[in-house]
C-alpha positions as CSV (number, residue, x, y, z in Angstrom):
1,X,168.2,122.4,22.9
2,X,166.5,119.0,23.8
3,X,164.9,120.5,26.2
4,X,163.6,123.8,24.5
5,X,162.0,121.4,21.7
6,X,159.6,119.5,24.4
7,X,158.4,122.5,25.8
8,X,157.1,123.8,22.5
9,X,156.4,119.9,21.5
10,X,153.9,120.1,25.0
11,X,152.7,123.6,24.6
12,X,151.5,122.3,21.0
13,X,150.1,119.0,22.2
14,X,148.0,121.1,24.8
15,X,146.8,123.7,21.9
16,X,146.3,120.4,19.4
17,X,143.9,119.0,22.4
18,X,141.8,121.6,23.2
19,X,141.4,122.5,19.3
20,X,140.6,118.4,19.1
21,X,137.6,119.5,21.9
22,X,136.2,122.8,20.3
23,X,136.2,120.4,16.5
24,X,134.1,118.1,18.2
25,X,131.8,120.8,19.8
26,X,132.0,122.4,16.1
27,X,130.8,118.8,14.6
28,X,127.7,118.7,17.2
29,X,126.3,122.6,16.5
30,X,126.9,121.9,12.1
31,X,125.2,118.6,12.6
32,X,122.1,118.6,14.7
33,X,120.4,115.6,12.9
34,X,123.3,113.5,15.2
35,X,121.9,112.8,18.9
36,X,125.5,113.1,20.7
37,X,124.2,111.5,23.5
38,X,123.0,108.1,21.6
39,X,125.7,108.5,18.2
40,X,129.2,107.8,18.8
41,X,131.9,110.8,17.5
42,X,133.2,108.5,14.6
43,X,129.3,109.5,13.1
44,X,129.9,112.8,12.1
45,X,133.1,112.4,10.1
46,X,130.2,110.1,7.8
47,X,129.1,112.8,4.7
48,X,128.1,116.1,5.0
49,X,130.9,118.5,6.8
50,X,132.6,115.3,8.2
51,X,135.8,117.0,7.5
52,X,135.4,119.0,10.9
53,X,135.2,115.1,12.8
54,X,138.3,113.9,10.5
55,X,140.3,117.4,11.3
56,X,139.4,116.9,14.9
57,X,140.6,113.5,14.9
58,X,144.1,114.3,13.1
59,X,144.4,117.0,15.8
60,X,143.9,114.3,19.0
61,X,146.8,112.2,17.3
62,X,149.2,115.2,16.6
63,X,148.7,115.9,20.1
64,X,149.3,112.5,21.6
65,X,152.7,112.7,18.9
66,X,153.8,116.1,20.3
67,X,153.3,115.0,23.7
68,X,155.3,112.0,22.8
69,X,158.4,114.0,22.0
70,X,157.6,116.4,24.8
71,X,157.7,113.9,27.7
72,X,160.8,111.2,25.8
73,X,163.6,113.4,27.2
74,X,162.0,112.7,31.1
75,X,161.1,109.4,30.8
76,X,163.6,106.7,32.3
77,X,163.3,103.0,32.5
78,X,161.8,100.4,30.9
79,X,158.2,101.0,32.1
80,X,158.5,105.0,31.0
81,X,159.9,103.6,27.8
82,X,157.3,101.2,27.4
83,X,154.8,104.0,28.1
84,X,156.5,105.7,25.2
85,X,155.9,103.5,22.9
86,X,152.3,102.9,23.4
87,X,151.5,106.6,23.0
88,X,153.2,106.0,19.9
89,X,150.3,103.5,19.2
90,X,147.8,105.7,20.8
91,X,148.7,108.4,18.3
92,X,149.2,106.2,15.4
93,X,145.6,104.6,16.1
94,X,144.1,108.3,16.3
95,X,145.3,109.0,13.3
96,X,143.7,106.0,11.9
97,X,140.7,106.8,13.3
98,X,140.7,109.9,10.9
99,X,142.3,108.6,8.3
100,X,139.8,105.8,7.9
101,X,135.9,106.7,8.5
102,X,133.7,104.6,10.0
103,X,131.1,102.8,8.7
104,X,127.3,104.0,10.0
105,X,127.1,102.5,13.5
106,X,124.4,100.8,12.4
107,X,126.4,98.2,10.3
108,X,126.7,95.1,12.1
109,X,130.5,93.8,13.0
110,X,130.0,91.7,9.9
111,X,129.3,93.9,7.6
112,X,131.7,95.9,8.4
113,X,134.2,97.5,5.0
114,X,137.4,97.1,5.2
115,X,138.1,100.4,5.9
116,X,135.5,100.3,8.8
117,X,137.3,97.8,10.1
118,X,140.7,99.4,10.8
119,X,138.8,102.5,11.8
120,X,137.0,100.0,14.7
121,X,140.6,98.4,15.5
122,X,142.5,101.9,15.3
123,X,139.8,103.8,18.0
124,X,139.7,100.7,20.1
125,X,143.1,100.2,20.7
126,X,144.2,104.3,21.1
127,X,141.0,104.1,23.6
128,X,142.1,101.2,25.9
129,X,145.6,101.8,25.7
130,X,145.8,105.2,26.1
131,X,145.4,104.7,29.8
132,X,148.2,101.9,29.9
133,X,150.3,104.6,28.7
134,X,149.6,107.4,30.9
135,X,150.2,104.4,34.1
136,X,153.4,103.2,32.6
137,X,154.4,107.1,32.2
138,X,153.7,107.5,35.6
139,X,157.3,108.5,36.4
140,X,156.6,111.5,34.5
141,X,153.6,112.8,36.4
142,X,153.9,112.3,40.0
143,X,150.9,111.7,42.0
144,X,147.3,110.7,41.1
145,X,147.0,112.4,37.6
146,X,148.8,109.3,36.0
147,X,145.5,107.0,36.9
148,X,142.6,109.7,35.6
149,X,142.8,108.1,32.2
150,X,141.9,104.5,33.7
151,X,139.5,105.9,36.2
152,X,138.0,107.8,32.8
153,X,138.1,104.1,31.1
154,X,136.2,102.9,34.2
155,X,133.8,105.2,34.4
156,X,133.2,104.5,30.6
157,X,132.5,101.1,31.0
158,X,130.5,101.8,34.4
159,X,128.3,104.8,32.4
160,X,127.7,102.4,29.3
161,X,125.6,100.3,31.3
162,X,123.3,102.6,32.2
163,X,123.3,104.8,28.8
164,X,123.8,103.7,25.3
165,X,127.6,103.1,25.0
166,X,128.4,104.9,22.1
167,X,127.7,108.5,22.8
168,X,128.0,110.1,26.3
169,X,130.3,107.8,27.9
170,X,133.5,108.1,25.1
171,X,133.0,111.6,25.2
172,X,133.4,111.9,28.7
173,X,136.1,109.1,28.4
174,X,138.4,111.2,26.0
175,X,137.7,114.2,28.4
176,X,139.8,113.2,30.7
177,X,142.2,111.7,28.0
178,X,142.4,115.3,27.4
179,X,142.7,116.8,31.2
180,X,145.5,113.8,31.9
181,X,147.3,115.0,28.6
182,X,146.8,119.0,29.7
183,X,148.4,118.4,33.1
184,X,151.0,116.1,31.8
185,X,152.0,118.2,28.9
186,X,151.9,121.9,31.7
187,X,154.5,119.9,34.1
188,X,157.1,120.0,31.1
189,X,158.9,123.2,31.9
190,X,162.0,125.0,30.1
191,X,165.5,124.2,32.6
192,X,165.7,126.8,35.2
């Protein structure tokens, strides 16, 4: 039975991530006034149709939740548990990130509201510790898939030197959030 529950739990986390993609596709085509490459994603859950940004949000941290219970019955030892537990944060601070919108990312640190403020804290910590999580989990996905999400953190960091920080570079950062959470979620298999 424990088993049967994390392949749905992973088959929805891999639906729940590609939905999270197409939202934020949806979000660029409804709001052209918002340059993707210069505006980070947390812009267009700000007024007019943000509801498609908050939705898409809400959908990355159900999927980081399902694959939580999806991967728990695999994981062993105290590095896979402490994995477990910060996708636990990871999910918990995506959901914040909906939960709470940002303030224009023109608002100087601060200036920031208060609700700005956890929305800053709640994206910053699911986006650098989402790769601590998929290396601690490493157990769980043998081979070189368990380091894409710090090579994508890397890269991140290496892109947002060249091009404004905010745009490009996240996205392409939580794209392969959302590969390393496709292939992790595909290698949970019902017992033969």
């Amino acid at each position: 039975m424990r088993v049967a529950k994390a392949v749905v739990a992973a088959r929805v986390s891999a639906v729940a991530i590609v939905v999270y993609q197409v939202l934020l596709l949806v979000a660029v085509l409804v709001r052209p006034e918002i340059d993707p490459v210069r505006r980070p994603v947390s812009e267009y859950a700000i007024g007019r149709l943000g509801w498609v940004t908050v939705l898409a949000f809400l959908c990355a941290a159900g999927s980081y939740g399902c694959l939580f219970v999806a991967v728990r019955p695999a994981v062993r030892g105290r590095s896979g548990a402490a994995g477990l537990g910060v996708l636990g944060i990871c999910a918990l601070g995506t959901a914040g990130v909906g939960v709470f919108v940002a303030d224009p990312v023109v608002t100087p640190l601060a200036e920031l509201s208060v609700v700005g403020t956890v929305h800053v804290v709640c994206g910053l910590s699911a986006l650098v510790l989402l790769p601590v999580a998929a290396v601690l989990l490493k157990g769980t996905v043998p081979g070189r898939v368990a380091w894409l999400p710090l090579a994508g953190l890397a890269g991140h960091w290496a892109l947002s030197v060249v091009i404004p920080p905010e745009g490009l570079p996240p996205r392409l950062l939580f794209l392969t959030y959302a590969v390393w959470l496709l292939v992790l979620s595909a290698r949970v298999r019902p017992p033969a």
